[in-house]
N, CA, C and O atoms as a DFTB+ gen file, in Angstrom:
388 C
 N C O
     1  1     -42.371     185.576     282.301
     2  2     -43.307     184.471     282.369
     3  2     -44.640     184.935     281.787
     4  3     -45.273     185.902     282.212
     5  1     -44.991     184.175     280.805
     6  2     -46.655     184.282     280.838
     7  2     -47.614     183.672     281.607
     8  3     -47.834     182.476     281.796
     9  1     -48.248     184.831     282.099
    10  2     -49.692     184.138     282.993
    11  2     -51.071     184.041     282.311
    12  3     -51.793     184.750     281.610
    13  1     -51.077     183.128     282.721
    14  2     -52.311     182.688     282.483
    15  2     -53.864     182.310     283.467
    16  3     -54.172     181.142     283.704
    17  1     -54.470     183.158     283.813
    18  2     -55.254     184.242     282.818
    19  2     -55.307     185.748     283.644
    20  3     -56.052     185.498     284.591
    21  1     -55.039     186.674     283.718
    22  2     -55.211     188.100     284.111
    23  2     -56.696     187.777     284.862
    24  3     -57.021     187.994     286.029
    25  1     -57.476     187.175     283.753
    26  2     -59.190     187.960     284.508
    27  2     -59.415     187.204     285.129
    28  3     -60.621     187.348     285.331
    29  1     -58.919     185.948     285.938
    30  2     -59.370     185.571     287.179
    31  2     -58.882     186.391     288.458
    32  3     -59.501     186.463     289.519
    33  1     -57.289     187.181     288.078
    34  2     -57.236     188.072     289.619
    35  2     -58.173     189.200     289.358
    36  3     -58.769     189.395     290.418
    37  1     -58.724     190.314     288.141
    38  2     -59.213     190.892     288.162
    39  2     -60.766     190.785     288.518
    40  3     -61.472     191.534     289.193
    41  1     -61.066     189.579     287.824
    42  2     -62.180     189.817     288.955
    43  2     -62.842     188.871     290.178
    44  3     -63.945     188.482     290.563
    45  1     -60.768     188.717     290.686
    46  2     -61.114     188.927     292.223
    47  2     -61.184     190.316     292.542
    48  3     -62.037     190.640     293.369
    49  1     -60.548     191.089     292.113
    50  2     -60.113     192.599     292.915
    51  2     -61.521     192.853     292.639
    52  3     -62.034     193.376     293.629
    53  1     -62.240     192.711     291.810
    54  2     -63.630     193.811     291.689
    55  2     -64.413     193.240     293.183
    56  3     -65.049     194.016     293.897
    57  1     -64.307     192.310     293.386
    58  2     -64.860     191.757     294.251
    59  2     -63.900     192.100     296.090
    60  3     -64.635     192.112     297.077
    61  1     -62.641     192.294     296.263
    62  2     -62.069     192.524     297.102
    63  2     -61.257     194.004     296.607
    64  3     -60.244     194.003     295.908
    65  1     -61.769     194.931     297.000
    66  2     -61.145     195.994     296.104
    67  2     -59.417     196.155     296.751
    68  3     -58.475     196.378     295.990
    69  1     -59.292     196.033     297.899
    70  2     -57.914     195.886     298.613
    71  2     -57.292     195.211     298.228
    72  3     -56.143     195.296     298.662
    73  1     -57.550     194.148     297.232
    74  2     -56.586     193.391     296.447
    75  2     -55.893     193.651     294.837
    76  3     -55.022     193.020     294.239
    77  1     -56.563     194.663     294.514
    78  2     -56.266     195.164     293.407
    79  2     -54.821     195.682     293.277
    80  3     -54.145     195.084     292.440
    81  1     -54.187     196.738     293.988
    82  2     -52.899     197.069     293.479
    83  2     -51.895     195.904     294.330
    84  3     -50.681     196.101     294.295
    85  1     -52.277     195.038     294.874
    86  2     -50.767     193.916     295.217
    87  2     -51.036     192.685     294.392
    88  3     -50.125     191.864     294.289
    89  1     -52.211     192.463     293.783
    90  2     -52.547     191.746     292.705
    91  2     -51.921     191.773     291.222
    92  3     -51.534     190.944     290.398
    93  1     -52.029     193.153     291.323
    94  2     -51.432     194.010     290.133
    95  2     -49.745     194.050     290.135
    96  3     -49.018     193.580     289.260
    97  1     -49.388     194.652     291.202
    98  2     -47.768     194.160     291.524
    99  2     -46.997     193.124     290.959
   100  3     -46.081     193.039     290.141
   101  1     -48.090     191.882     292.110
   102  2     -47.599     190.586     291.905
   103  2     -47.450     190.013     290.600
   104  3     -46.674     189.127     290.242
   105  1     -48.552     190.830     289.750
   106  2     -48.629     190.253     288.401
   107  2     -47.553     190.642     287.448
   108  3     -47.385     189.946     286.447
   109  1     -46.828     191.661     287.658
   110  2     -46.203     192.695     286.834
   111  2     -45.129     191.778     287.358
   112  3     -44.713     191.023     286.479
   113  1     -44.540     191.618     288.573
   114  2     -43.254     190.844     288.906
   115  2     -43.332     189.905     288.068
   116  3     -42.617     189.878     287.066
   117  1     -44.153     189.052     288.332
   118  2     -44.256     187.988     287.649
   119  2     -44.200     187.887     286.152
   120  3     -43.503     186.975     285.707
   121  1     -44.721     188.548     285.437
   122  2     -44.479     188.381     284.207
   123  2     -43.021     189.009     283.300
   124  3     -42.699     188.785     282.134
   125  1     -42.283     189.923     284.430
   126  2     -41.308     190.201     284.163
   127  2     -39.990     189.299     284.166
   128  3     -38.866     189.531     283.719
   129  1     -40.585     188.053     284.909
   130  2     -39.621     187.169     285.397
   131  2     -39.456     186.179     284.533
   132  3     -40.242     185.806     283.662
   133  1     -37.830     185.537     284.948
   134  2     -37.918     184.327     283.742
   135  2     -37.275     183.270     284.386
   136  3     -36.129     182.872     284.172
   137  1     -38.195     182.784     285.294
   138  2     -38.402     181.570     286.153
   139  2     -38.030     180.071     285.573
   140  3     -38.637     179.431     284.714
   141  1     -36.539     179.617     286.496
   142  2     -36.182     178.504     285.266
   143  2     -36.228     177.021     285.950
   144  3     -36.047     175.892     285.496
   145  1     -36.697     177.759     287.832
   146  2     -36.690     176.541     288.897
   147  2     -37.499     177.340     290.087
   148  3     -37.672     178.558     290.087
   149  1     -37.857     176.640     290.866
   150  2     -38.980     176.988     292.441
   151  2     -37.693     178.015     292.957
   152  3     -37.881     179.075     293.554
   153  1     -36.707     177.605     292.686
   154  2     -35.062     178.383     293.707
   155  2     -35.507     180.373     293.066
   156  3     -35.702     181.345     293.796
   157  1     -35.522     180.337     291.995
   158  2     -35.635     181.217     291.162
   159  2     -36.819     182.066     291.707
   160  3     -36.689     183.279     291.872
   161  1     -38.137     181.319     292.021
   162  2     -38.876     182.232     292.797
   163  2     -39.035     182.649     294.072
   164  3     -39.751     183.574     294.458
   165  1     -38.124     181.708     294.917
   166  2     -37.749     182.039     296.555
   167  2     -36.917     183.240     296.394
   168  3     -36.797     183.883     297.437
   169  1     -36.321     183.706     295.382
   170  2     -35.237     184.313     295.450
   171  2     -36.257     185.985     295.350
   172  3     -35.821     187.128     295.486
   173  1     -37.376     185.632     295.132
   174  2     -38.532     187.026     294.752
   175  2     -39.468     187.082     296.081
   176  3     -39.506     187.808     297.075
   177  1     -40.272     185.855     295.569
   178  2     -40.614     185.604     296.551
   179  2     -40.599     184.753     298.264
   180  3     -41.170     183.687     298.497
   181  1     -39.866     185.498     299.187
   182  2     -39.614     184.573     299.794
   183  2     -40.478     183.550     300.956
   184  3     -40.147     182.561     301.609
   185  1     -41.545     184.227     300.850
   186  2     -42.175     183.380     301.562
   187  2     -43.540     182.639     300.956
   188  3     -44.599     182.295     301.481
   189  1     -42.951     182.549     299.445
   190  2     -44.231     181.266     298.702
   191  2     -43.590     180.241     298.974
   192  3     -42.438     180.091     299.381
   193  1     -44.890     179.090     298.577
   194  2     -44.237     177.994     299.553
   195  2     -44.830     177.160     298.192
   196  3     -45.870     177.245     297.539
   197  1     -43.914     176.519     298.133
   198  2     -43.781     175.343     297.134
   199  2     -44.628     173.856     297.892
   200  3     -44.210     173.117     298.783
   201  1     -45.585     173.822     297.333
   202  2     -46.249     172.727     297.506
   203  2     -46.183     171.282     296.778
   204  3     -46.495     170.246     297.366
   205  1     -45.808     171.322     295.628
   206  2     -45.697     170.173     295.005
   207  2     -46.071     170.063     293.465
   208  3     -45.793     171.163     292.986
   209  1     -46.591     169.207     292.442
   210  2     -46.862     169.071     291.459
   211  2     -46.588     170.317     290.897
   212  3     -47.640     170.699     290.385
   213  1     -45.433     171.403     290.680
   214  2     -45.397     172.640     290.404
   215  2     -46.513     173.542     290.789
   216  3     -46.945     174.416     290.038
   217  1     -46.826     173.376     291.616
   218  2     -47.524     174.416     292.289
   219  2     -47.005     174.820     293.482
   220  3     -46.404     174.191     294.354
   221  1     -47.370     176.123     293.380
   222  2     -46.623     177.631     293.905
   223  2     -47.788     178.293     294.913
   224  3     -48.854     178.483     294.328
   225  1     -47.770     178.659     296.259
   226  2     -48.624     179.202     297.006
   227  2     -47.973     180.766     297.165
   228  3     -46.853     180.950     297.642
   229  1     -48.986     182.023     296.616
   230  2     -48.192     183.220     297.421
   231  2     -49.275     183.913     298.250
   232  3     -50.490     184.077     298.355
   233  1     -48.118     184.210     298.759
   234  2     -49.161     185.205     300.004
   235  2     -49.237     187.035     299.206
   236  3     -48.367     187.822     298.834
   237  1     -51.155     187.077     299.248
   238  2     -50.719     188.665     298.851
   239  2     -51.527     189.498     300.009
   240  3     -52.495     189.133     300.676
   241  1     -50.974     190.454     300.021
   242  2     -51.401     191.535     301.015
   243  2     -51.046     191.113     302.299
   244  3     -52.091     191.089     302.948
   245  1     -50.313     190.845     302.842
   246  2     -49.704     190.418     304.424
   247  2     -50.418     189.042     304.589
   248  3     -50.825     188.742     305.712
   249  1     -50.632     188.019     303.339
   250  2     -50.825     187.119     303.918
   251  2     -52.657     187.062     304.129
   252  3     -53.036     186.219     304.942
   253  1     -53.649     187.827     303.507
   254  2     -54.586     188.126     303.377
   255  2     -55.511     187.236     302.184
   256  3     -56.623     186.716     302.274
   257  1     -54.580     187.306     301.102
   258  2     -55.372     186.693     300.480
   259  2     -54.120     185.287     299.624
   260  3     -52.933     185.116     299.902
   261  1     -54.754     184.711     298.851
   262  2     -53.528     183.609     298.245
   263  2     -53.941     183.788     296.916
   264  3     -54.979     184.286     296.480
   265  1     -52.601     183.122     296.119
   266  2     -53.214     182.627     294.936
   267  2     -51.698     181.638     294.669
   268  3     -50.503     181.833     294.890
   269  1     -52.772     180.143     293.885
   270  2     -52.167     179.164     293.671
   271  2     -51.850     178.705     292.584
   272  3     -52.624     177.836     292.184
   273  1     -50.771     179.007     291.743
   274  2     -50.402     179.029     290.189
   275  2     -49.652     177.580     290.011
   276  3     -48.654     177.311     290.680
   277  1     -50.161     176.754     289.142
   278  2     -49.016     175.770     288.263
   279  2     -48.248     176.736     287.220
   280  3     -48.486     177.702     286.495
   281  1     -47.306     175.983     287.545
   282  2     -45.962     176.555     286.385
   283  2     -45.302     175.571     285.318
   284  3     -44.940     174.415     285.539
   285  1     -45.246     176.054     284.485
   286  2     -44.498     174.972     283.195
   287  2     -43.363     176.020     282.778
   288  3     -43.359     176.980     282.008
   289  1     -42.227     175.327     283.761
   290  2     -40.683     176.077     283.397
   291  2     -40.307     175.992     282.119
   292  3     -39.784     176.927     281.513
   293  1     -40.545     174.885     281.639
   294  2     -39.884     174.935     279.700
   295  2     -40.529     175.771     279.031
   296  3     -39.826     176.191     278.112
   297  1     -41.867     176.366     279.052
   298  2     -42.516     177.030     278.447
   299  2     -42.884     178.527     278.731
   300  3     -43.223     179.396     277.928
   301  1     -42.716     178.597     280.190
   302  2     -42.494     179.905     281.246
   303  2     -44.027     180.732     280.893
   304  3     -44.300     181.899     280.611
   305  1     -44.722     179.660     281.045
   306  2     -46.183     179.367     281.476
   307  2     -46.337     179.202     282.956
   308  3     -45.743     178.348     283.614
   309  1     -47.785     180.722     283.770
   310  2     -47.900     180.334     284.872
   311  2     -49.373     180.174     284.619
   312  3     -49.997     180.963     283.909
   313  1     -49.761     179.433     285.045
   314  2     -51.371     178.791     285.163
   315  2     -51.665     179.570     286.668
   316  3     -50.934     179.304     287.622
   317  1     -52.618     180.399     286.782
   318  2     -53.504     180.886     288.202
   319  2     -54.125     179.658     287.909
   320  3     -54.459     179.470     286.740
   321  1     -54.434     178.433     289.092
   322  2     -55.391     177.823     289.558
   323  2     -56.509     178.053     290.396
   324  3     -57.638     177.561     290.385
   325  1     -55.692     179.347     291.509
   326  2     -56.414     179.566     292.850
   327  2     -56.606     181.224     292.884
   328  3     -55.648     181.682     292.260
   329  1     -57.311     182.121     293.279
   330  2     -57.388     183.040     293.696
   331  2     -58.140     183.178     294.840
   332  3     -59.334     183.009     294.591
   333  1     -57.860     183.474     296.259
   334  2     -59.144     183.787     297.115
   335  2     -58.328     183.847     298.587
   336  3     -57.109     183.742     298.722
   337  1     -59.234     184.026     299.558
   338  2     -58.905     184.580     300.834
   339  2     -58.315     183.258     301.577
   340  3     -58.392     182.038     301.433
   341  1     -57.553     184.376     302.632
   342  2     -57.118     182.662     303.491
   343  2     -58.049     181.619     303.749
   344  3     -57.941     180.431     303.444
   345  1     -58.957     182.184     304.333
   346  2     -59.991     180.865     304.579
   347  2     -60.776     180.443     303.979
   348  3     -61.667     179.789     304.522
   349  1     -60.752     180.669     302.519
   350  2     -61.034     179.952     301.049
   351  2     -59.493     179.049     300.584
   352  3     -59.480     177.904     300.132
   353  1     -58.751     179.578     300.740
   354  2     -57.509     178.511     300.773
   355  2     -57.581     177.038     301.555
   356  3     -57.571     175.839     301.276
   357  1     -57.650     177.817     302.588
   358  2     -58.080     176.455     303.784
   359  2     -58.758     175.407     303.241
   360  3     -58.362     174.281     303.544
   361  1     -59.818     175.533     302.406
   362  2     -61.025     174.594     302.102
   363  2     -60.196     173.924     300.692
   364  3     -60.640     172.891     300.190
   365  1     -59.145     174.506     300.199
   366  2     -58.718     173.275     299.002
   367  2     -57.515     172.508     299.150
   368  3     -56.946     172.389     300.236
   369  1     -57.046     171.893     297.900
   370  2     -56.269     170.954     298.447
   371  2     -54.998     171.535     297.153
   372  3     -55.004     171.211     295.966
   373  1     -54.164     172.299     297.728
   374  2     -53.300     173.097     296.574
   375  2     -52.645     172.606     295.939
   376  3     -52.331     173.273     294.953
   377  1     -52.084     171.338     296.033
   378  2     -51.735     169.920     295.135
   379  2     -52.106     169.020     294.137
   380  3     -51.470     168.151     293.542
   381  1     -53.439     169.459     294.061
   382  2     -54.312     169.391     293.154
   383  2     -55.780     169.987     292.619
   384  3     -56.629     169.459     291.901
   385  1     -55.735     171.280     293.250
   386  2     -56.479     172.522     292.349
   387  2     -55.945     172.646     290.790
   388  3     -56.411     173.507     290.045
C-alpha cells in the first residue's frame, strides 16, 4: 500500500517521542501490504476498527495513541487523516476527518 503522507506521523513522533518506533512499525506493515478489503486488515490488524466511509481506526502503542487513515482499495492508496492521542481522538468525528 502507499501511504500517504509519512510526515504527518513523523512529526507526530518528534512531538511524542514514544511514538516513534510503533509508528514506524505500523508504517512498514502497512506499506508492505496489499490490502484488497477491511477483512484483509483485521487479518493484521486485529483490533482496528472499521468505522465507515473507508476509514480505518488503529490503535498504536497499547491503545495510546490513534491514527485514522482513508483507504482507496483500487489504487492501494492509504490517506493518514488523523494522527494523535486518545483524547485528541475523542474530540473528532472519524467518519468524516
Amino acid at each position: 500500500m502507499r501511504i500517504i503522507a509519512k510526515k504527518v506521523l513523523r512529526e507526530f513522533w518528534q512531538l511524542h517521542a514514544d511514538a516513534e518506533i510503533p509508528l514506524k512499525t505500523w508504517h512498514k506493515i502497512v506499506e508492505k501490504s496489499d490490502w484488497k478489503t477491511t477483512h484483509d486488515i483485521k487479518k493484521i490488524f486485529g483490533d482496528a476498527s472499521i468505522v465507515g466511509s473507508n476509514r480505518i481506526v488503529f490503535n498504536i502503542k497499547g491503545n495510546k495513541y490513534r491514527i485514522v487513515v482513508y483507504i482507496v482499495f483500487q489504487v492501494r492508496k492509504v490517506f493518514i487523516r488523523f494522527v494523535g492521542t486518545h483524547s485528541e481522538y475523542d474530540k473528532i468525528d472519524a467518519k468524516t476527518v
